[in-house]
C-alpha positions, 0 to 999 in steps of 0.5 A: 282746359280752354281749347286753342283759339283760331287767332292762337292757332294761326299765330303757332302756325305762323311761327317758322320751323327751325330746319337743318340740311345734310350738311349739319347732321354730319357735321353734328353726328361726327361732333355727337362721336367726339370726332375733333379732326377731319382730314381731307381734300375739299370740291364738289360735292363736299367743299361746304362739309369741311367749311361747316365742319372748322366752323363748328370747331372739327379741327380740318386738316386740308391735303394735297393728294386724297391717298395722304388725307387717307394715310393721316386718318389711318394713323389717326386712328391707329394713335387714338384708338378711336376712328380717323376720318378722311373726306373726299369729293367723289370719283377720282377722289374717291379712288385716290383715298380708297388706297389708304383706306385699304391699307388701313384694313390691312393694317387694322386701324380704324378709319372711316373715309366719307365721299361725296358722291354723284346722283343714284338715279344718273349713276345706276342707268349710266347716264354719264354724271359729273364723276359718275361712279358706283363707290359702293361696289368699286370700296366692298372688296377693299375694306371692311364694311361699306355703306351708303347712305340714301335719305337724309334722315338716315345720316346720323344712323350711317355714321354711327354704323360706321364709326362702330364697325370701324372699331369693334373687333378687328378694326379696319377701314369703312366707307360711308357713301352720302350722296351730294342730293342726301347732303342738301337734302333739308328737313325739320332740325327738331326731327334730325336731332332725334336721327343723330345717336351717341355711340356705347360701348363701340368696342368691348372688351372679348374674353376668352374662354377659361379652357383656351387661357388654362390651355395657353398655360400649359403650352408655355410652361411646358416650354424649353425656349419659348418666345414672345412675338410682339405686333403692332396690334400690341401698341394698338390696344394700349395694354403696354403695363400688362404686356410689360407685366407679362414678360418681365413676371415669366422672363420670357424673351420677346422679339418685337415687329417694326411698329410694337417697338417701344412697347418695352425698351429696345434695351431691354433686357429681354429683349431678342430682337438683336437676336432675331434670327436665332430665336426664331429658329431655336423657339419651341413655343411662341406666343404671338401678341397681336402679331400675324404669322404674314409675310413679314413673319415667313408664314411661321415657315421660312426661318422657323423652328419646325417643330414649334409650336404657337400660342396667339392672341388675337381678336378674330377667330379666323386669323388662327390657323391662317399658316401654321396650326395654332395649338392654343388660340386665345380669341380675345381683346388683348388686355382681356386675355393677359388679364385671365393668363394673369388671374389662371397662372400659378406663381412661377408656373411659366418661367423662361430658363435661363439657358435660353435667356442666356443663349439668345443674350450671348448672341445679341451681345455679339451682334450689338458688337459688329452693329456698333463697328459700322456704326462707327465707321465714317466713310465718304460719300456718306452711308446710310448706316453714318447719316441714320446714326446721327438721326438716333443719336439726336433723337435720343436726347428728344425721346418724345419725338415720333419716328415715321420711316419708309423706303427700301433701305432707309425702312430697313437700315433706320429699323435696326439703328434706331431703337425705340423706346417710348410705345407708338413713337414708330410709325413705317409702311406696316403690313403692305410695305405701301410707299407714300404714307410718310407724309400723311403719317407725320402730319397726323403725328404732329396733328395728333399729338402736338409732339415733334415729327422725324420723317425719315424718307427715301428719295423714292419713297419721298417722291410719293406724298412729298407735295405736302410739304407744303401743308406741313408749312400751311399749318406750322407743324413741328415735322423734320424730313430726313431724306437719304438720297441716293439719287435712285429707287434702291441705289443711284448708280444704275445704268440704262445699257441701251441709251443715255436715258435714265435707267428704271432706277435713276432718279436725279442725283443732284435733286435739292430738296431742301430747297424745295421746303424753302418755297414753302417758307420751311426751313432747308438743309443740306448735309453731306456728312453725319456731322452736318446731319446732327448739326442740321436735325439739332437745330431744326428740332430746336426751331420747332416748325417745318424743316426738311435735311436732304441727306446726300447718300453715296449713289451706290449705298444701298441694295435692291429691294433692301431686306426684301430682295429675296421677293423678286422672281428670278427670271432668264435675264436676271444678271444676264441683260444684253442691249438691243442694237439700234 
């Protein structure tokens, strides 16, 4: 071989290197992951981040607020199975979508928030940098990971390491922290591509041990009144055929949380969930199915039999035993475990009895018959119970429609009129019952799915995200928002006993927020009657773009902290308030 010579060496080192800057490695690592949607709010550092983003065709989705760009990104993520991704430029705006993204981790959706952040060097002598934060230490105690990245040839790595904790196991919100000099920082395209990496197999299947599952058998043939609980980590996994599987081939009655109902029909037969109370009490073994004995189950203590006795499925060992003894923890991907209770189970071995089935359907017939009684009252002012019947019966005839709900009593009063019967479609406050994801859920929805939106909102509740209204306009989204509007937080009839100033539940009674989608270009309506809410949500689905119904509800309607009253300490002054004198 004839060796190079200097005119041929001189000409290769004239040739320019192809270079690439922090920008595109995000840009190309997240498009590398199939990551097609940001949401987010752009300014320093990460304007040019969205910018390149759209135009290597990630769809960007640009809020108002950083917590609702967050909120999306968590629904995001929960819909598709697959990590959501919020932007946010440093600091404040760092803070505002850390909110979500805690709750995120607290729910177990996947989401990754990316924040531009101030310089090391400033930040970590406490120079004073524009926005100066330490991100990294203020996320930690929120979320389940965080991570910075320091060196621009590590970004493909960070994303990665990101992407994969934020779905694996129990899924949950990462931060990525990358520096503003990081995102400008250029080298050698050639030697970036080779930083960037495609995930595999980011979240495996978990199976459970043969002893457990045989063990778990056992338990639930054994059983007399035995009872199915099904949570939102049941919708997440996606497992819907072999959940149905399961209770229909045993006739194990189920009671599903807010978020897991759809999975199987609210009119299905087995279903208890009319019957709530009773089964609960009554039931000697329960399997939970990606349901936590929290709160929102009294701990596995108030309400319960307590002598029962639990079979759970979940996918992080130390959530067993986090209220209650579990006697047959099952560790596992919920798919995974259902797949070896099936193949482990003899024909017929576990069968509910009828005299239980029979039991708890006696008692949903009963209270299906009173429910149906105030459903068809018609009183004015309108109720809730009227307005939100009107929404069900419209949303009925569009099954496709996803429902998002918050508030009080618009969260409590919706949850029981309207039933469910597609898995996924209802998206609510989840495990913190946080205010302001409506929405940022609703946008995702519509994002996410192409499919209509029924946001169902509180006026309070509202109050909190309600500017983005205007990005449902921006981007034509199918979204209708459905206000029940008392005038207050709870109900509008409080009274301030000392002055004439609003009391610390009066909002303002003659709001009119169906005007205010209108100075969007959204359409508005008002309606103080169910019949005018049926006529208003039938139109606006029709039109199929941005509209919002501003339902006037009787300022009295509703209670304080809705179903959760019992929440609130009681203190000297509770009922006993005494004004001070002037």
């Amino acid at each position: 071989m004839t060796a190079p010579s200097t005119v041929e060496t001189a000409a290769a080192a004239d040739v320019p290197t192809e270079l690439t800057d922090g920008y595109h490695l995000v840009v190309d690592a997240l498009k590398l992951n199939d990551i097609d949607t940001i949401y987010g709010v752009v300014g320093i550092p990460i304007t040019d981040l969205a910018r390149l983003a759209q135009a290597q065709g990630i769809r960007y989705i640009g809020f108002r607020h950083e917590s609702n760009a967050g909120h999306a990104a968590a629904i995001a993520g929960y819909l598709n199975k697959k990590p959501g991704v919020a932007l946010t430029v440093s600091a404040p705006g760092f803070l505002n979508g850390l909110v979500a993204l805690a709750n995120a981790t607290t729910n177990c959706f996947p989401m990754v928030q990316i924040s531009g952040s101030s310089e090391r060097h400033l930040v970590d002598l406490k120079q004073g940098d524009y926005e100066e934060m330490d991100q990294l230490a203020a996320a930690q105690p929120f979320v389940k990971a965080a991570y910075r990245v320091s060196r621009v040839e590590d970004i493909g790595r960070g994303i990665a390491r990101a992407l994969r904790t934020a779905i694996s196991g129990r899924p949950g919100g990462v931060y990525l922290d990358i520096p503003a000099a990081v995102l400008g920082a250029i080298m050698p395209k050639a030697e970036g591509d080779r930083t960037l990496s495609r995930l595999v197999d980011p979240a495996p299947r978990q199976l459970p041990a043969p002893e457990a599952v045989d063990r778990a058998i056992e338990l639930l043939a054994s059983a007399e009144r035995p009872l199915v609980v099904l949570g939102k980590g049941a919708a997440y996994a996606q497992a819907d055929a072999k959940v149905r599987q399961f209770i229909e081939s045993t006739g194990i009655p189920y009671v599903p949380m807010s978020m897991a109902k759809g999975l199987l029909p609210d009119d299905h037969p087995q279903s208890a969930a009319t019957a709530r109370s009773l089964a609960l009490k009554k039931a000697d073994v329960v399997m939970l199915i990606g349901a936590r004995l929290n709160w929102l189950l009294g701990h596995g203590r108030t309400g319960w039999n307590p002598d029962a006795e639990f079979v759970q499925i979940d996918i992080d060992p130390k959530e067993m035993d986090s209220n209650q003894p579990i006697s047959a923890p099952l560790v596992g991907d919920i798919e995974s475990v259902l797949d070896a209770i099936a193949e482990r189970t003899k024909p017929g071995q576990i069968q509910a009895p009828s005299a239980w089935r029979e039991e708890l359907g006696a008692r949903s017939a009963q209270n299906v018959a009173k429910m149906a009684e105030r459903l068809e009252a018609d009183p004015h002012p309108m109720q809730f119970m009227g307005a939100l019947k009107a929404v069900r019966d419209v949303v009925h005839q569009h099954p496709e429609t996803y429902i998002v709900n918050e508030g009080a009593n618009a969260l409590d009063i919706a949850r029981n009129v309207i039933d469910m019967h597609v898995p996924r479609h209802r998206l609510d406050s989840g495990t913190w019952g946080v205010m302001g994801i409506g929405m940022g859920y609703a946008i995702a929805a519509a994002v996410e799915s192409g499919a209509p939106v029924v946001a169902i909102e509180g006026d309070s509740a509202f109050g909190f995200s309600g500017i983005e209204i205007e990005t449902i306009c921006r981007y034509k989204l199918p979204v209708v928002t459905v206000i029940m509007n008392n005038g207050g937080v709870y109900r509008g009839d409080d009274t301030n006993p000392y002055d004439d100033e609003p009391s610390p539940t009066t909002l303002m009674s003659a709001a009119r927020h169906d005007l205010l989608i209108e100075s969007f270009g959204g359409k508005g309506y008002r309606a103080t009657t169910p019949a005018e809410v049926t006529a208003a949500l039938t139109e606006a689905l029709a039109l199929g773009g941005p509209a919002l119904i501003d339902c006037v509800i009787d300022p009295s309607a509703g209670t304080e902290s809705g179903h959760i009253s019992h929440l609130n300490p009681k203190g000297i002054t509770v009922g006993n308030i005494t004004p001070a004198k002037k």
